[in-house]
BAKERO-669479 format. One record per atom (N, C-alpha, C, O, CB): x, z, y. Coordinates in steps of 0.1 Angstrom, whole numbers, plus 5000, padded with zeros to 4 digits. Glycine has a CB too. Layout:
XZY ...
END
This chain:
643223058756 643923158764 643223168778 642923068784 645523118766 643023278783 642523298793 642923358806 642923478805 641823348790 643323328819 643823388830 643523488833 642523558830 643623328838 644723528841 644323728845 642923688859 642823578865 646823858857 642023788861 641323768873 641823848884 641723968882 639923808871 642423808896 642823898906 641723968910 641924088912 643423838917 640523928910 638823998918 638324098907 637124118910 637223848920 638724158898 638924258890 640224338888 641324308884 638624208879 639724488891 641024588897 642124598886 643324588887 640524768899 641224628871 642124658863 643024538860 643924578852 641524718852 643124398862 643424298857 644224318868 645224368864 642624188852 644324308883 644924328897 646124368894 647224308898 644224438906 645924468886 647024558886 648324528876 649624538878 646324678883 647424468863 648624388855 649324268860 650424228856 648124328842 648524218871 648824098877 650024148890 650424048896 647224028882 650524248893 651124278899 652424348897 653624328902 650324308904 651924448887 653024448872 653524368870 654724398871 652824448861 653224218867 654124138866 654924068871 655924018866 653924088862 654324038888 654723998902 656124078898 657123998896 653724038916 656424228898 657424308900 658124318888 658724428888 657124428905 658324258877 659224268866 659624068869 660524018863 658124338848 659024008878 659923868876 658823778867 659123668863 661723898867 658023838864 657723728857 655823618854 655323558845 658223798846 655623658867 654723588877 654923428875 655923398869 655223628892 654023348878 653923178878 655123128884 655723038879 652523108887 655723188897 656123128907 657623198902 658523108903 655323158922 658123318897 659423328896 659523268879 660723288875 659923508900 658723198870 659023178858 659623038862 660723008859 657823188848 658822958871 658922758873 660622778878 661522698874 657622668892 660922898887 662122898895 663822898885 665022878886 661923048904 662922958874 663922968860 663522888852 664122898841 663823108852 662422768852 662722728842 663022588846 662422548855 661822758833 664022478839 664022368842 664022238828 664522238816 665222368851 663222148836 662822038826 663421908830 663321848841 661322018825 663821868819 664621718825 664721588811 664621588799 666721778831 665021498821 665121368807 666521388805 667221398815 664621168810 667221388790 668021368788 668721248788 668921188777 667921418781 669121178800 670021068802 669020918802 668020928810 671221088791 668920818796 668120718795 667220748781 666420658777 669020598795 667520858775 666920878762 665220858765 664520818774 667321048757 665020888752 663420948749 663221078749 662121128752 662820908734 664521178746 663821318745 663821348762 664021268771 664721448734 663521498762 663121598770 663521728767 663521788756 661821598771 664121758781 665221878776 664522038785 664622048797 667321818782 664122128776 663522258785 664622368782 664922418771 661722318781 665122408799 665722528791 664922618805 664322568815 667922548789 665022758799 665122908806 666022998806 666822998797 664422978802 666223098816 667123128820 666323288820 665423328827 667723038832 667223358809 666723498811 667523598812 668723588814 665923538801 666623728810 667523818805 668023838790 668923918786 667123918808 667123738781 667223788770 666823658763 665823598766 666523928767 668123608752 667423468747 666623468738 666323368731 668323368741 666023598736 664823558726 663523558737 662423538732 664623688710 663523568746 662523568752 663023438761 662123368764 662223718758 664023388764 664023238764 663723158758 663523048763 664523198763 663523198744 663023098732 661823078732 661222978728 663323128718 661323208737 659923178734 659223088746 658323018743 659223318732 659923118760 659123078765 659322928766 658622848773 659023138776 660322878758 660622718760 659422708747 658422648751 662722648758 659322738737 658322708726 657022688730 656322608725 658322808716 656722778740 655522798747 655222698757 654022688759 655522918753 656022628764 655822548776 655822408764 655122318763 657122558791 656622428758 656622278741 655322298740 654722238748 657522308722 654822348733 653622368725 652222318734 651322258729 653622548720 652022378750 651122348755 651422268762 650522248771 650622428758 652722188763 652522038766 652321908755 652121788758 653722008773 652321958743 652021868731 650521868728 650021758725 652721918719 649822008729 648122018731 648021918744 647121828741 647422198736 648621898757 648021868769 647821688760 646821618758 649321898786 649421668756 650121538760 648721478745 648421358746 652521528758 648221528737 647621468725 646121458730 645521358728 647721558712 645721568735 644321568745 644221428752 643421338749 644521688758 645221418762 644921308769 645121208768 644621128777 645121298777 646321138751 646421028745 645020968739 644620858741 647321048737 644321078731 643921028725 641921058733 640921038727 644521068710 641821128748 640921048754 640920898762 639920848765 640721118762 642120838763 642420718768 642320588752 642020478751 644020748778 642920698744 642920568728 641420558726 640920448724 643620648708 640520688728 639020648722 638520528736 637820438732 637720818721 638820548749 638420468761 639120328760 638920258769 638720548775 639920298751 640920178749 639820118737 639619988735 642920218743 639220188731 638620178715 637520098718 637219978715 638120328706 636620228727 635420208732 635320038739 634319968736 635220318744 636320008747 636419878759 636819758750 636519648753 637619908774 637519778741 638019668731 636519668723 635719568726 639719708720 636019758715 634919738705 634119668714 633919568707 634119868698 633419648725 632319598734 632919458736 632219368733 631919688748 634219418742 634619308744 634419238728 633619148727 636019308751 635019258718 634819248707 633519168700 633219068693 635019358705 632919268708 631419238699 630919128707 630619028702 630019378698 630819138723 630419048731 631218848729 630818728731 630719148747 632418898725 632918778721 632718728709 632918608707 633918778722 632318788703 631718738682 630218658687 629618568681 631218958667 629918738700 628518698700 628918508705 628418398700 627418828714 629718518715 629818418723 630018298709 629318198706 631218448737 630918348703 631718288693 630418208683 630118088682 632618428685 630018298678 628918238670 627518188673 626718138666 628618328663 627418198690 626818088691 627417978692 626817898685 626218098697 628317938699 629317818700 629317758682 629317638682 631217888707 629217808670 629917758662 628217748655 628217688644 631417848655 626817798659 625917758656 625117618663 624217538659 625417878657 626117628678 625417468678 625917388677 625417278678 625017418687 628017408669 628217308666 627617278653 627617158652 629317308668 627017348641 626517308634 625217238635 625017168625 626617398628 624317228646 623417198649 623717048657 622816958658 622817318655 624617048662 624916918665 625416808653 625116688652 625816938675 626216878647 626216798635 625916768623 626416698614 626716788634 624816848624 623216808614 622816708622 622616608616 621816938613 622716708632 621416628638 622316458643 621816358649 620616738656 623816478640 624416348642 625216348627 626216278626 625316338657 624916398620 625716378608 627016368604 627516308594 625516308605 627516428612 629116438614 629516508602 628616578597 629816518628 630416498596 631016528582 632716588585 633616508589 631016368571 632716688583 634216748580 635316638569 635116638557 634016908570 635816598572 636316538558 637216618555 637616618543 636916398558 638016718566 639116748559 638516868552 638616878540 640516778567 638016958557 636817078548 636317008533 636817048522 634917108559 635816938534 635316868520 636116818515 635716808504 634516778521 637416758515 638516708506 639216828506 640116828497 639316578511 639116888511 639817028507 638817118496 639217188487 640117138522 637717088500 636817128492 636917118473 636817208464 635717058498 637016948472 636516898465 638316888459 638216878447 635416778470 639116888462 640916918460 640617088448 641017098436 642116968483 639917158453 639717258450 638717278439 638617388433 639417298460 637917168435 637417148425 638117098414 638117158403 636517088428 638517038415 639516928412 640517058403 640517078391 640316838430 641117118410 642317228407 641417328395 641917348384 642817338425 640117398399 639517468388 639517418375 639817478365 638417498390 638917258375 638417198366 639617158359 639417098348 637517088370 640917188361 642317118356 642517248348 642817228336 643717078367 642417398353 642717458349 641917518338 642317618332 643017508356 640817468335 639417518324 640317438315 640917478305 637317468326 640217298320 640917228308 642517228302 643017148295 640717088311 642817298306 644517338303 644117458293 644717478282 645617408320 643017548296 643217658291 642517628278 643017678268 642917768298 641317558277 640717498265 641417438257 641017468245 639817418266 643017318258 643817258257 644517338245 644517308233 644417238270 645117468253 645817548249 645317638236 645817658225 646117608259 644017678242 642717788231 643217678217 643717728207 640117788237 643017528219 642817458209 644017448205 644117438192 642117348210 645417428211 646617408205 646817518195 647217508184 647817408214 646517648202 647117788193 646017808177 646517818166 646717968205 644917798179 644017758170 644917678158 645317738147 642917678177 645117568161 645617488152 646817478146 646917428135 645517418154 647917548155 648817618150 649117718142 650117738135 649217638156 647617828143 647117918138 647117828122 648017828113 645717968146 646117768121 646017738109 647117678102 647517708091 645117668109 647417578110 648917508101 649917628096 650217618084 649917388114 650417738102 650917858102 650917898089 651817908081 650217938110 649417938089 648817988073 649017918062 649217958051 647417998071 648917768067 648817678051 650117698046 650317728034 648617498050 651117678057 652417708055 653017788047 654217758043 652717738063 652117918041 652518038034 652318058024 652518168020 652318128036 651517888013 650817898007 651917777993 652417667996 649317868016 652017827984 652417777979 651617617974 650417597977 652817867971 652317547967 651417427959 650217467951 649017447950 652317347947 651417537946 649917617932 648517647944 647417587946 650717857921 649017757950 648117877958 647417767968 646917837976 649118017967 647117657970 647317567981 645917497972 645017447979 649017477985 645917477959 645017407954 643317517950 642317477945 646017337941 643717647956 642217687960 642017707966 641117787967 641517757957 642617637981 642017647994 641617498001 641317488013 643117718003 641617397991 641717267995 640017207999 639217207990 642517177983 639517178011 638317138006 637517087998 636317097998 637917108010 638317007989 637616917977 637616997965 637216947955 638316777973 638217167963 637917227952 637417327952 637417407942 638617237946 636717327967 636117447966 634317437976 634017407987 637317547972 633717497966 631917477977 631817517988 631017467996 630517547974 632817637989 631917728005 632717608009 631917528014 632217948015 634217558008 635017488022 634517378023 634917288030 636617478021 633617358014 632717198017 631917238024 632017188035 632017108007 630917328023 629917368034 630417388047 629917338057 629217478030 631517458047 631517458058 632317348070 632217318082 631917578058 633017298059 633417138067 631617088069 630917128079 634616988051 631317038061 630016978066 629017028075 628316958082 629316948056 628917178076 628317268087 628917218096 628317138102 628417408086 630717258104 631217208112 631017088118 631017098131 632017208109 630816948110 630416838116 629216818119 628916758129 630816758109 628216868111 627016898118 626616978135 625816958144 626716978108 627017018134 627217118144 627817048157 627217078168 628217228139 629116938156 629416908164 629116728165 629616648172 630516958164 627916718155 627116618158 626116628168 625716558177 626616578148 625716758164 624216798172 624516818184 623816768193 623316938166 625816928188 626116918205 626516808210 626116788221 627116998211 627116728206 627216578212 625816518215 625416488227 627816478202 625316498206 623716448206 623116528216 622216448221 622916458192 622916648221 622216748230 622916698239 622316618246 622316898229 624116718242 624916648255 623916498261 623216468270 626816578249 624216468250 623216338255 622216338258 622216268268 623016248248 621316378256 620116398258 619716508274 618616548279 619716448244 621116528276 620516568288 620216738288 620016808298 619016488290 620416778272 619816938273 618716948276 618417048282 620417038281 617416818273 616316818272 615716888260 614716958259 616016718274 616516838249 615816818235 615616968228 616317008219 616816718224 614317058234 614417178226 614517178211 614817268204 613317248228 614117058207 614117058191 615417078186 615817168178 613616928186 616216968192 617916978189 618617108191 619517148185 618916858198 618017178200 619117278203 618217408196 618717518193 619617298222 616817378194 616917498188 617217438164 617117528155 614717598196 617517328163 618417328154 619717318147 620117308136 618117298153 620517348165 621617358165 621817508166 622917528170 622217288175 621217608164 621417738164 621417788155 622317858151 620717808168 620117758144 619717738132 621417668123 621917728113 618017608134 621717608125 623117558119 624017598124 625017528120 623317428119 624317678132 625417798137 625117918132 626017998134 625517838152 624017968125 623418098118 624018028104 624818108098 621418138120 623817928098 624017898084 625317898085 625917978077 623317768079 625917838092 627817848092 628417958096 629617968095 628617748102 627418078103 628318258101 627918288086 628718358079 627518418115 626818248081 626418278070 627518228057 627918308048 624918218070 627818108058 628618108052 630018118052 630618078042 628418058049 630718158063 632118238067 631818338061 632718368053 632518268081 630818428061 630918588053 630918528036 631418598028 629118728058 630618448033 630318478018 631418358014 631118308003 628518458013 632518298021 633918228022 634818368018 635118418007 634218148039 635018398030 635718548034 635818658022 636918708019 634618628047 634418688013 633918798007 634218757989 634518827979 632218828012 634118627991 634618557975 635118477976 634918417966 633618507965 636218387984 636818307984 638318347979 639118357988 636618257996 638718367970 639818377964 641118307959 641318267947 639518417958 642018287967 643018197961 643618217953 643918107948 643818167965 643918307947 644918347935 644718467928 645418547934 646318347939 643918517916 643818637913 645018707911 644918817905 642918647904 646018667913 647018737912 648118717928 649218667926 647618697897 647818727936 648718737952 647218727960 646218647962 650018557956 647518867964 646418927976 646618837994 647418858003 647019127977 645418757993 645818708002 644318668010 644418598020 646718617997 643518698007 642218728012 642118728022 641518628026 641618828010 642718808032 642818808045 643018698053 642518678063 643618888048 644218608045 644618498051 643218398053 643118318063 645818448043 642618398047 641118288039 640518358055 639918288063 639818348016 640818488057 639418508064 640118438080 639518348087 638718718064 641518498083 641718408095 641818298097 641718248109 642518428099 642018218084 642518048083 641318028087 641417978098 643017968069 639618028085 638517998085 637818008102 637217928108 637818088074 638318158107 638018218117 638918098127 638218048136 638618388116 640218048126 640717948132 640317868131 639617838141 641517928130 640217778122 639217648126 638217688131 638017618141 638717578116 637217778128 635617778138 635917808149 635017798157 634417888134 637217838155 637317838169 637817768176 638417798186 637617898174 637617628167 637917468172 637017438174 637017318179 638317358164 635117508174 634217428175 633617518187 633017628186 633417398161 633817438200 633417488213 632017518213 631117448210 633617378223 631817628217 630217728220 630117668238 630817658248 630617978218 628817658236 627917578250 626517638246 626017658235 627917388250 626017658261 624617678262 623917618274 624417618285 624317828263 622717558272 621817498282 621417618290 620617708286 620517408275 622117628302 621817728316 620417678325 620017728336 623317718327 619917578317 618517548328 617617598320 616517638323 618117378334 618117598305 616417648298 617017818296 616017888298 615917568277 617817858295 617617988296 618318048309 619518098310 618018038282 617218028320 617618098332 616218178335 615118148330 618217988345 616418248343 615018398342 614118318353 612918288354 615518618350 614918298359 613918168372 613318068370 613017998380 614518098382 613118018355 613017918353 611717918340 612017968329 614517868351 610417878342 609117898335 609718038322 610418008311 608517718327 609518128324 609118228322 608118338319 607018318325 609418218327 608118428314 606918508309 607418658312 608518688307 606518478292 606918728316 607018878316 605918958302 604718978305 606418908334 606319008290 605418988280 605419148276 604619168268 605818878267 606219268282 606319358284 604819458281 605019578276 606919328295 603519398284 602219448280 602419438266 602519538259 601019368284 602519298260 602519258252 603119308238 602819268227 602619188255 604119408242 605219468235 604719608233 604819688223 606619448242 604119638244 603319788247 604419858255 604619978256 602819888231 605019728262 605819878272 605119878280 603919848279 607319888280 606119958297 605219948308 606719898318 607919898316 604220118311 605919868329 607319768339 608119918339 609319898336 606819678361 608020018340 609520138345 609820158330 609920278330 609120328357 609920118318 610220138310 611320068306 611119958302 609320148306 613020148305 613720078299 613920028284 614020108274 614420108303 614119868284 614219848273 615419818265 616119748271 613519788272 615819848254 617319858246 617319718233 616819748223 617320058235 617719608233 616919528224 618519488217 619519468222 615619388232 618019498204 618819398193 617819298189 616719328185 619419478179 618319138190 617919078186 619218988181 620018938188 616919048194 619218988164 620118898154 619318888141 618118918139 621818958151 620318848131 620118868116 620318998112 621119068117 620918788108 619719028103 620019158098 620719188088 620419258078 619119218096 622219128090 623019118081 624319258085 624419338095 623518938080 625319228072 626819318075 627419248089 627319308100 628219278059 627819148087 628419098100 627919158114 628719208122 628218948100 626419148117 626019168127 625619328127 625019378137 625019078129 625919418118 626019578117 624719628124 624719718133 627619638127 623419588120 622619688131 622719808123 621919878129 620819658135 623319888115 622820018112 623720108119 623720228117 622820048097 624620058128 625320108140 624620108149 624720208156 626320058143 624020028153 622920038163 622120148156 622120218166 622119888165 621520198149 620520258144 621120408146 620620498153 620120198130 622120408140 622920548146 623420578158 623520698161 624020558140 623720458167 623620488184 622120518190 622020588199 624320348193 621220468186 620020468189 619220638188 618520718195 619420358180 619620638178 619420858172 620220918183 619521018187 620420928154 621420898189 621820968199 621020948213 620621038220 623120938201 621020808214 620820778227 619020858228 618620918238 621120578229 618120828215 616920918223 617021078217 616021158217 615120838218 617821118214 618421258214 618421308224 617821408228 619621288209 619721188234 619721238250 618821198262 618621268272 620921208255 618421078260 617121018269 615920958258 615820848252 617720868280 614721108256 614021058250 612920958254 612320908245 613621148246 612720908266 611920828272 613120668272 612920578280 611420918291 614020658263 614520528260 613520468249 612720528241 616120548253 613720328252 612720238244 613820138239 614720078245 611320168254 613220148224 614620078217 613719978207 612620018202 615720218207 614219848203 613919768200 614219668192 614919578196 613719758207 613819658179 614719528170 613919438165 612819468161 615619568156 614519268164 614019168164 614719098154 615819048158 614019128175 614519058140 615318998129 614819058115 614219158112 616919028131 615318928108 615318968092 616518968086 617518928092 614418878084 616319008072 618118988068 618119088059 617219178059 619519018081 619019068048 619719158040 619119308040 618419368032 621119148043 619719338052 619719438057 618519518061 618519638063 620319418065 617119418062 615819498069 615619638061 615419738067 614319388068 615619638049 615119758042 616019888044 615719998044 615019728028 617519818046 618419958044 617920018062 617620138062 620719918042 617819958073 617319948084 616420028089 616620108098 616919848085 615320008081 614220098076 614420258074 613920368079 613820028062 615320228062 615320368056 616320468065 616220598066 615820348041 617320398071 617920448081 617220548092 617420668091 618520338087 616420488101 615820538109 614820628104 614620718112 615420448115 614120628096 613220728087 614520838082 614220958085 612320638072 615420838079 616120928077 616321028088 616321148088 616920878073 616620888099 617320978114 616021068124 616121128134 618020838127 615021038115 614121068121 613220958134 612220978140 614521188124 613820888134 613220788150 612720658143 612820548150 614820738166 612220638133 611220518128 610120498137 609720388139 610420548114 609520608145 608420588147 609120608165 608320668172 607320688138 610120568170 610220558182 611120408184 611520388196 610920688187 611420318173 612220198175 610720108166 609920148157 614220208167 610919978174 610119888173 610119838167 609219768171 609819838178 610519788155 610619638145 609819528150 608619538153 610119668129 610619438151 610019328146 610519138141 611519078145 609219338155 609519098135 610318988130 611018848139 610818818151 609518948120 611618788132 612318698145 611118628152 610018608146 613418568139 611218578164 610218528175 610818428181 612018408184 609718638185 609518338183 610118168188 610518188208 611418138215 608317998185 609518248209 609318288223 611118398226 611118498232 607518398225 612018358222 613218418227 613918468241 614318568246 614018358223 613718358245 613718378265 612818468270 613218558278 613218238275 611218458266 610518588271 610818708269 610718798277 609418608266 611518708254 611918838252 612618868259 612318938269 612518868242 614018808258 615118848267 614818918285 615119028291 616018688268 614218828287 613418868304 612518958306 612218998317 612718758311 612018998295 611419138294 611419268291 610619368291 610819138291 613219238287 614019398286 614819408295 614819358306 614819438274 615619478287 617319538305 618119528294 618819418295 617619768318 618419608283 619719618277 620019518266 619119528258 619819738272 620819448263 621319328245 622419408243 623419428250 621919088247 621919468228 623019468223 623719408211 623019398201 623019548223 625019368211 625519318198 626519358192 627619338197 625719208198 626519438178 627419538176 628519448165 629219518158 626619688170 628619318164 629119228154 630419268148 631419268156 629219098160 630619308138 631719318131 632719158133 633919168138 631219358116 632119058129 633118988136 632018858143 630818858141 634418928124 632918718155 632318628153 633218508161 634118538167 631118668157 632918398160 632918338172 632718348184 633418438190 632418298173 631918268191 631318278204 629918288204 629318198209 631718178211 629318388199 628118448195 626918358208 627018378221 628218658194 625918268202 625418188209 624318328213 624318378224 625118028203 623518358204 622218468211 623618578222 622818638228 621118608193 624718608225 625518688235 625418588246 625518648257 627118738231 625318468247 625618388259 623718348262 623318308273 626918228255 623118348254 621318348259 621218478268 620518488277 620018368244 621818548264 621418718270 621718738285 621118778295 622518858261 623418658283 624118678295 623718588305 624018628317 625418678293 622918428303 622218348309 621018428317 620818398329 621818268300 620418508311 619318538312 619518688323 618518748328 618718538296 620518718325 621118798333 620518948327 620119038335 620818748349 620618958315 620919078311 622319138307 623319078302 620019088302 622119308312 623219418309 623419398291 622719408281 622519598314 624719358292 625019348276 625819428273 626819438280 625419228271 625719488262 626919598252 627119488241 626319428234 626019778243 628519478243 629219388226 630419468221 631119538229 629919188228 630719438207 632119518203 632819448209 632419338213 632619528188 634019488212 635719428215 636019348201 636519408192 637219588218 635619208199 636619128190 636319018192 635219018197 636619138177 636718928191 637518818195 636118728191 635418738181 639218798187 636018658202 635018588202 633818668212 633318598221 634618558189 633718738211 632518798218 633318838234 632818828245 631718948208 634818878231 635518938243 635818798254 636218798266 637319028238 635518688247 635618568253 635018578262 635718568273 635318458248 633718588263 632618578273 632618678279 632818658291 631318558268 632418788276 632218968281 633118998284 634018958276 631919078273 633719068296 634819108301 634419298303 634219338315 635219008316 634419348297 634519548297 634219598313 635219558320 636419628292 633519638318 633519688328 633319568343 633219618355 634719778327 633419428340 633019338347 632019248345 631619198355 633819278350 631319208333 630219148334 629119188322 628319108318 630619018334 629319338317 629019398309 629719508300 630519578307 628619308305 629719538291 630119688287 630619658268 629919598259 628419818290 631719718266 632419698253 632519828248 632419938253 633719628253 632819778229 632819918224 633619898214 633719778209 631419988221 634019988210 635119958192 633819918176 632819968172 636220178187 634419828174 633219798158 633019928150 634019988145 633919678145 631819958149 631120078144 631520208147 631620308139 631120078131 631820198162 631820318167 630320358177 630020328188 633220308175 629520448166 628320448173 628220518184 627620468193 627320488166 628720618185 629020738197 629620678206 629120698217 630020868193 630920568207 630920508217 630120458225 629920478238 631420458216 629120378214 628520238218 626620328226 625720258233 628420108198 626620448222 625020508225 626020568240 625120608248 623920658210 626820588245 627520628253 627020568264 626320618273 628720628250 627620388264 627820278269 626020248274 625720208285 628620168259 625220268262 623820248263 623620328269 623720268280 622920228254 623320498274 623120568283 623420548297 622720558307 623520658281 625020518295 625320458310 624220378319 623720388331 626420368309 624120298309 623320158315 621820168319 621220098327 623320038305 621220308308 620020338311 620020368328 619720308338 619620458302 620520478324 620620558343 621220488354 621320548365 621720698344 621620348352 622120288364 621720188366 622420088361 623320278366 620620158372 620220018372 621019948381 621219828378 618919988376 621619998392 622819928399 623419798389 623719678389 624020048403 623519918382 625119828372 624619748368 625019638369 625919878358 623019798359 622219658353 622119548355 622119458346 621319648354 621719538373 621519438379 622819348382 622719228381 620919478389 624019418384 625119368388 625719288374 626019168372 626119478393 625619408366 626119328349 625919178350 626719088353 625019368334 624119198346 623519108350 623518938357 623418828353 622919168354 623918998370 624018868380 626018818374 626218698373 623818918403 627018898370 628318828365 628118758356 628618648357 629218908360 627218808345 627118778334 626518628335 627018538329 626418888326 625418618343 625118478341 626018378350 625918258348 623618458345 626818438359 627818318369 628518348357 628318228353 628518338387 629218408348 630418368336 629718258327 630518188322 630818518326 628618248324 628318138314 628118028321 628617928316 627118158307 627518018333 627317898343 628617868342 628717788333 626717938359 629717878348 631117858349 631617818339 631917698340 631717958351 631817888328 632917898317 632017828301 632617768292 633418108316 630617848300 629917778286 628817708289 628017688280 629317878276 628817628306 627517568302 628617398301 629717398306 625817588317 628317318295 629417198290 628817078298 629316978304 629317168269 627817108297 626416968307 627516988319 628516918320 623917028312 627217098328 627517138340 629017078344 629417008354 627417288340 629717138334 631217088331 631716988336 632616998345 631417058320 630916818326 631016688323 630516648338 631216558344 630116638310 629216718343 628716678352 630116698365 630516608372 627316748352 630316788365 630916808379 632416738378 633016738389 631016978384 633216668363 634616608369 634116518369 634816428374 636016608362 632316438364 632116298367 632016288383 632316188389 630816228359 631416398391 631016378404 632616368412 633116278419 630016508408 633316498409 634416518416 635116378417 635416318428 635316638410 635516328404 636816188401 635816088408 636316038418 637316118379 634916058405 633715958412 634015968427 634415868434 631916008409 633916078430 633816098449 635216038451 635415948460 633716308457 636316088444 638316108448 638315938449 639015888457 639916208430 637615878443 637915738443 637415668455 638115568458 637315668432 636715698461 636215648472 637315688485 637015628495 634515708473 638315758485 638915798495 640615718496 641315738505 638815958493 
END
């Protein structure tokens, strides 16, 4: 809004016009009055006219451009309140942190020790390590309840083809089982030195999925009461009495290492997509093989990769020659050098129809690679969907080439996957680490 100019005629003149109708600066103030209503907060404007709509207006009008005035000048004094606090602010953080850098420096150099920081510390250790073991406690109570559950439903008769003494797979796999939890004990001991032991404790965790599928697929209790299913969970329960652990010092990417990527014929900006299992039903690569046809459909510069033998290599084969992309996925056979591999791609995937605690999913996630696994039980143990890697429904390939695109185009995520994925195994499956830290913690609590 702009003022009339008296030093211009034609404006002079409106300006005098209005002097003589009353309604000039000086005869409006004389009519209008402003007051506090009593001890209140409000403010009370009236005018006094000839006419109350032109009273109304002009009280709206003196409202209105004292609310522009009154917000103008609040909020130049809030940014000058903002301004003088942010500088004190900063100048005091400064003061602050040096004060609390030489107290650290003083007591480095005299060795002074928090005790109450550190027993709060170590209280706090103390509290995690109760709760891993409550929840393992529990994993193992329901397990076994699980099973007792099932026998429960089983008549005498029906009860005498599930017994281990009358039947081969349930001897194998009793004796696999104890095997198995001979050899991690014995690795325990040793420190998670013994590559020999642990790479024949893998080797006897492949023979015991091997024989859960062919338990599961012919194990029959009764040709007459359908009950198959039950064989397959009763089995699936016990094997998830037998705790999955991985040595986090031999498969860490920082740790003697190879970058072999030449060697493979990629190049370093080249992402890589890798299955590495058996090439069996259980482990489903021909789902992989059908996400793989999408995924270089939509990013033909994806580099896709398989590592394994099995059942399955030939149907594998013919798959990809069908889909047309044989000659854009890599085959090849299983390799001792596994950690190189791992550290010289970006993507693991594992599309398992069913498992445990899939030991090659916790090498991967050590190794701080982006992992795609189905949603089932055992694998969801470790992998959490959208926090330390990426899930998909079993043999849903379109999901699962979805999930692998994602991951192409975002190395952000890669990397992030990545770094969860290996603090979740560090944490939650390395067992050395475990033992080690309630011997340190209870060891220290005693001394106090």
């Amino acid at each position: 809004m702009k003022s009339l100019d008296f030093q211009n005629e034609d404006e002079r003149g409106m300006i005098k016009l209005i002097e003589s109708s009353g309604y000039d600066e000086a005869n409006l103030l004389k009519k209008l009055k402003v007051e506090r209503l009593g001890s209140s907060d409000f403010i009370q404007i009236a005018f006094e006219s000839e006419s109350p709509y032109l009273s109304a207006a002009v009280v709206n009008a003196v409202a209105t451009e004292f609310l522009k005035y009154y917000d103008a000048s609040s909020s130049q004094k809030a940014n000058a309140s903002v301004a003088y606090y942010t500088e004190l602010a900063e100048q005091k953080k400064k003061e602050l942190d040096e004060k609390v850098n030489s107290l650290k420096i003083f007591k480095q150099q005299n060795g002074v020790i928090n005790i109450y920081e550190q027993t709060k510390s170590l209280v706090n250790q103390i509290s995690d390590l109760e709760l891993s073991r409550e929840a393992e406690n529990k994993r193992i109570s329901s397990s076994s309840k699980a099973v007792k559950d099932i026998d429960n439903r089983f008549s005498d008769k029906d009860r005498k083809y599930l017994e281990a003494g009358n039947t081969p797979y349930s001897k194998n796999i009793a004796i696999l089982k104890q095997k198995v939890s001979d050899y991690s004990n014995h690795l325990i001991s040793k420190g998670y030195t013994a590559q020999e032991i642990n790479d024949s404790l893998k080797v006897l965790k492949n023979t015991l999925d091997a024989e859960i599928k062919k338990a599961s697929d012919e194990f029959l209790y009764n040709p007459d009461v359908p009950k198959q299913e039950l064989v397959t969970k009763r089995i699936d329960y016990e094997l998830d009495l037998v705790v999955a652990n991985i040595n986090t010092e031999l498969y860490n990417p920082d740790n003697d290492v190879q970058n072999i990527r030449q060697e493979l014929g990629y190049s370093e900006n080249d992402v890589i997509v890798l299955f590495i299992a058996r090439l069996t039903y259980q482990k489903d690569p021909l789902t992989f093989i059908n996400a793989a046809k999408i995924v270089l459909d939509k990013v033909p510069d994806a580099k896709i990769m398989i590592i394994g033998e099995g059942e399955l290599r030939k149907d594998c084969s013919e798959l990809s020659s069908i889909l047309k992309i044989k000659d854009k996925i890599k085959f090849l056979p299983f390799r001792k050098d596994v950690k190189n591999i791992l550290y010289s791609t970006d993507i693991y995937v594992l599309p398992s129809l069913w498992e445990v605690v899939p030991l090659a999913l916790l090498e991967a996630m050590a190794m701080k690679k982006a992992c795609i696994a189905t949603n089932i039980k055992g694998t969801n143990e470790a992998l959490k969907d959208g926090f330390n890697g990426l899930m998909f429904g079993t043999g849903n390939f379109v999901e699962l080439a979805d999930k692998i695109i994602t991951l192409i185009n975002n190395k952000e995520t890669r990397i992030k996957f990545g770094e969860t994925a290996r603090e979740t195994v560090v944490r939650q499956f390395d067992l050395k680490k475990l033992v080690k830290e309630n011997e340190q913690v209870y060891s220290y609590m005693g001394h106090f």
